[in-house]
N, C-alpha and C positions, 0 to 999 in steps of 0.2 A: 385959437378958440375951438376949431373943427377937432384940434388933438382933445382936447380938455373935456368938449361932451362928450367924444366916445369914449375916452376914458373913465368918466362917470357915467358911461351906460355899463360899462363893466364893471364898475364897482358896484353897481345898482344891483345888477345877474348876481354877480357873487356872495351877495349878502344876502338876495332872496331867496338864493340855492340852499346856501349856509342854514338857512334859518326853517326853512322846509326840510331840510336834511336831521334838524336836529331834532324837532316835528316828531318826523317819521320814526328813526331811530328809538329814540325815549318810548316811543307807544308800541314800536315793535319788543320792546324790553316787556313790555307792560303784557303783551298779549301772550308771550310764550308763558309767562308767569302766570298770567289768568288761565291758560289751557291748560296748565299742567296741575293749576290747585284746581279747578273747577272738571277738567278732564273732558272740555268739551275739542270736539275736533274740529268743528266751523271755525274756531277762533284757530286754531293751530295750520290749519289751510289758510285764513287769514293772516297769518303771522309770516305765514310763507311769500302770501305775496306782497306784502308788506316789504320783508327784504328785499324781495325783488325792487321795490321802490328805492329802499334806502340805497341800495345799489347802482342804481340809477342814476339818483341826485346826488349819490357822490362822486361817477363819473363823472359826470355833468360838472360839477365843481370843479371837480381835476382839471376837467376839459377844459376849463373855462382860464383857468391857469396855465396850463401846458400851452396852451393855442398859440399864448404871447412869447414861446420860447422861438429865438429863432434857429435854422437847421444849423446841423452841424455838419465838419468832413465824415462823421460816421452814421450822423441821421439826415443823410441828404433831403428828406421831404419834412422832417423834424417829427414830431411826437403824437401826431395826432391818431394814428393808426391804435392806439393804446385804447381810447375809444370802441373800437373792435371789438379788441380782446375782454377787457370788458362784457361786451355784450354778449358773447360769444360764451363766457362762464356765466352771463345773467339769463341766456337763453339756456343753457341746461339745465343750471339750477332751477327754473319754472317748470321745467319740465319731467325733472323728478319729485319736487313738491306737488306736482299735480299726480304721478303715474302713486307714488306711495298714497294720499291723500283719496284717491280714489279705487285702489285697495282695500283701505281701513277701514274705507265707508258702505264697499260692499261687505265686507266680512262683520261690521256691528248692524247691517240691515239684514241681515241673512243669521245672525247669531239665536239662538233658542229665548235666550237672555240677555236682550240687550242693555248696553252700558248708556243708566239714567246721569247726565253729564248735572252740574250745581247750577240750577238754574239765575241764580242772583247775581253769584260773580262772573257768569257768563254774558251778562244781561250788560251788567258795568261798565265789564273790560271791552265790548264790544261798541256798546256806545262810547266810550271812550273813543276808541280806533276808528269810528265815526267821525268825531268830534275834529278829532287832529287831521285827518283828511282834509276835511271842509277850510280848514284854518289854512293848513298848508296849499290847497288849491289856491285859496283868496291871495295869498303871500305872493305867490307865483302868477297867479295872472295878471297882477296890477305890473307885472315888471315892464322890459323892454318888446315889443310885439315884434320886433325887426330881428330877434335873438332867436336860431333855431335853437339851440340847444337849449333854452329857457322854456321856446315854446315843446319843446318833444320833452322835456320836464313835466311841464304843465298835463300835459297828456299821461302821462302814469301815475301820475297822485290820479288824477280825474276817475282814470279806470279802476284804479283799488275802491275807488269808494264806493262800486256796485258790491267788492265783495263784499267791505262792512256793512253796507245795508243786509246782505243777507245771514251774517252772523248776527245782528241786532233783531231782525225780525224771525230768525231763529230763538234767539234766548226770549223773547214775546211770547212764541205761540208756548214752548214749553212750560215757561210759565205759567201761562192760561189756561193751558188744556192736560199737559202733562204727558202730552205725546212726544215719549223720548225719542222717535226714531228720524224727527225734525233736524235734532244736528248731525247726523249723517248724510241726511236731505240736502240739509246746506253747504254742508263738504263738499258734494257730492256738484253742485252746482258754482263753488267758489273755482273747484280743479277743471269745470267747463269753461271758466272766464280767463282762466291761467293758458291752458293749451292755444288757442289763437294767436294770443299775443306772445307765448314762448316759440312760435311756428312763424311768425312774422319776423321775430328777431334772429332767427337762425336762419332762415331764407334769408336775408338781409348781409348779414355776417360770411355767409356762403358767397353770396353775389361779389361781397369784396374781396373776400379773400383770394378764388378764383379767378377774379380780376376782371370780369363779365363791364360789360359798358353796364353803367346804370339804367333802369329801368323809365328814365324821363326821358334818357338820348337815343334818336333816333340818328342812327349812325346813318344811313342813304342820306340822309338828308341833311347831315352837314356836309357829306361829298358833293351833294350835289352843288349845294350851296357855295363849297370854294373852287368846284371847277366852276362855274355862274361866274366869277370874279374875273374881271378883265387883265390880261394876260398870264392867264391858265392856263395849260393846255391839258394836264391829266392830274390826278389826286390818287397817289398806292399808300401801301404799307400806314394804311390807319389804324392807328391804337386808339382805344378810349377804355378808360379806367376807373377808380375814387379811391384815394388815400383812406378816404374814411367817407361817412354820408355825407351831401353836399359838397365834397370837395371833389369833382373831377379833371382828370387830366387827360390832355391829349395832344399825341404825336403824329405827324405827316408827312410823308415823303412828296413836295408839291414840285411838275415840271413846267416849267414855266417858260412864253418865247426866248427868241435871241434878243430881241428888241430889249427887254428887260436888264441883261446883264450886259448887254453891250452900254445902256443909259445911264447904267448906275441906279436904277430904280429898284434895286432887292431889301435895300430897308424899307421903301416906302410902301414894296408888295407886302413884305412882314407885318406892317403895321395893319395894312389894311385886310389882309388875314386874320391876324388877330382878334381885329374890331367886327369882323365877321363873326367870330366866333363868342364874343364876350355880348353881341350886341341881339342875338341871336339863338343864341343855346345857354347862355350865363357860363359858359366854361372861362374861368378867370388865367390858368394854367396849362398855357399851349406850345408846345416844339415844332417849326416848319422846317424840312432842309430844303432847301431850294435845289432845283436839280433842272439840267437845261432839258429840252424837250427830244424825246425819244432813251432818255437816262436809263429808264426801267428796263426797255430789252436789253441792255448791254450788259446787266447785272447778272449774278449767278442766279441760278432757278431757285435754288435755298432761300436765297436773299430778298426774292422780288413780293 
């Protein structure tokens, strides 16, 4: 029965990915075609980060698929690092959407004559792209709340939807007042919503890649924590890592008394290292070598 609901918690994510993905997509289709017959650029900086959405929630999809593959002899950690890479071309593309988008916007606020964008199908397409946000959020939040990748979903529809508000109250004031230099205004502030979050996702991507401990682990502090463990006696050569977000790994060279390996007690210290660490840091994937006590000076200085 335990297999069966999580299995229909998955089936639940991927349908509401699916269905937010196709959302987004179809209005992303919608907006670049509103920008380019109306020629407004709020909506085309909105289109931008829009793909950045759809991008997203098709990772996310993928993810949500790939996750159940299991490793191979050539993907020893299996597939999940794709994730990454991913983010890693969604984090650039935000950020040349944002550097061109706010170019464009000073060169038509700075223009002698600047370009009056169609105020009506600007007005449309942008409540539209409105529209499908709000729908796509709703789709998304009712899902699984235990799901990070649903919830870090959830979270990027959420954010686009300040830019559409500000291409819609862009195509309002134009309308009203006739002040074309509005949808530069709003370019101009869509490619300020863009930068953070293209600067969050490449910090991010950098941490992994590099291979940095993540930024929730405090490495002293699980040393201290498995020297603390009774028959310790020192903790070296610590690694800590993440395949991808949320997934960290970590390895320990631990020395341990004589008493230990003379009892036959090295499964039971393993276990109870582990539980340290799973109980304690939520790291699920951990490597100890047990090593008797004084092991590390005997080692090469390279090695230690």
């Amino acid at each position: 029965m335990g297999h069966d609901h999580a299995h229909g918690h998955g089936a639940s994510t991927r349908a509401r990915l699916a269905v937010a993905f196709a959302i987004i997509a179809v209005v992303l289709v919608a907006e670049v075609v509103g920008a380019w017959l109306s020629g407004s650029l709020a909506l085309l900086a909105d289109a931008g980060h829009m793909a950045s959405d759809a991008i997203g929630l098709l990772v996310a999809l993928i993810a949500s698929v790939w996750a159940t593959r299991p490793a191979t002899d050539r993907h020893t950690f299996g597939f999940r690092r794709l994730e990454v890479l991913a983010a890693l071309f969604n984090g650039v593309l935000l950020t040349v959407v944002a550097v061109v988008v706010a170019i464009e916007a000073v060169s038509r606020l700075t223009a002698a004559d600047p370009h009056a964008p169609a105020g009506i199908p600007m007005l449309v397409v942008a409540t539209l792209g409105l529209v499908a946000n709000v729908v796509a959020f709703l789709v998304l939040r009712g899902g699984d709340r235990s799901s990070l990748n649903l919830r870090g979903a959830t979270l990027e529809v959420l954010g686009d939807l300040l830019g559409s508000i500000a291409a819609v109250v862009a195509g309002v004031v134009l309308l009203t007042t006739g002040f074309v230099q509005i949808d530069a205004i709003a370019s101009l502030v869509i490619a300020a919503l863009i930068v953070p979050r293209a600067a969050l996702l490449l910090r991010d991507v950098v941490r992994v890649l590099t291979e940095s401990a993540p930024r929730e682990t405090d490495v002293a502090l699980i040393r201290q924590h498995l020297v603390e463990t009774p028959g310790v006696v020192a903790v070296h050569d610590v690694h800590v890592w993440a395949i991808t977000s949320g997934a960290p790994v970590f390895t320990a060279h631990v020395e341990c008394e004589e008493a230990v390996f003379a009892s036959g007690r090295t499964g039971e210290m393993l276990e109870r290292l582990g539980e340290c660490l799973r109980g304690h840091f939520d790291v699920g994937h951990s490597t100890f070598q047990l090593e008797p006590a004084g092991h590390a000076e005997r080692e090469e200085p390279a090695h230690r």
